[in-house]
Phi, psi and omega in degrees: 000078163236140174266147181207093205257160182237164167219156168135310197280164199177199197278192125185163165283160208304166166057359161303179201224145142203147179256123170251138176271134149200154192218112169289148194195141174134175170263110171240198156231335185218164130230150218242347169228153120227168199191177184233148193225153185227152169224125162230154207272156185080019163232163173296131187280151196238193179250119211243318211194148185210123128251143165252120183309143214086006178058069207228109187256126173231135139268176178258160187304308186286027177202013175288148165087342190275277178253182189177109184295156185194122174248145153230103198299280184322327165284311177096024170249172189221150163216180177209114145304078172307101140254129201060076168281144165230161188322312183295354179259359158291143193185199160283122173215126161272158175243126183251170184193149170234123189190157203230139150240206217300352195258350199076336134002106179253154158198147187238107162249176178233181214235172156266014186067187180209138171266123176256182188214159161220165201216160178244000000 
């Protein structure tokens, strides 16, 4: 049982900045990843940005140097710092969790997204 709300998104122009938000809520006993995931359309959704407890951070290859995942574990947030945006990052952005509770139970939840636009 995770809520999972996102914030940040909006327009901005190529070469532009956005900060996206999110915060888990609800009864878990762990979560054990969180990460942001993108869709755009008439694409397949893809994995943008991951941290895994323990310190294991991924990115997708078109946003390494870019962009930049930040957990705060103890809050249960997660954000992704967007910098030198292009056209090609528009899309849809989720926010995800993997989390277990007391029983060892997994759920894999998702965010309802934020859309971002980039403009040329």
């Amino acid at each position: 049982q995770v809520q999972l709300v996102e914030s940040g998104g909006g327009l901005v122009q190529a070469g532009g900045s956005l900060r996206l938000s999110c915060v888990a809520s609800g009864r878990f006993f762990m979560i054990n990843s969180m990460g942001w995931y993108r869709q755009a359309p008439g694409k397949e959704r893809e994995l943008v940005a991951s941290d895994i407890s323990g310190g294991s951070i991924n990115y997708a290859d078109s946003v390494k140097g870019r962009f930049t995942i930040s957990r705060d574990v103890a809050k249960n947030t997660v954000t992704l710092q967007m910098n030198s945006l292009k056209p090609e990052d528009t899309a849809v952005y989720y926010c995800n969790a993997l989390a277990y509770n007391n029983y060892g139970r997994r759920f894999d939840s998702w965010g309802q997204g934020t859309q971002v636009t980039v403009s040329s």
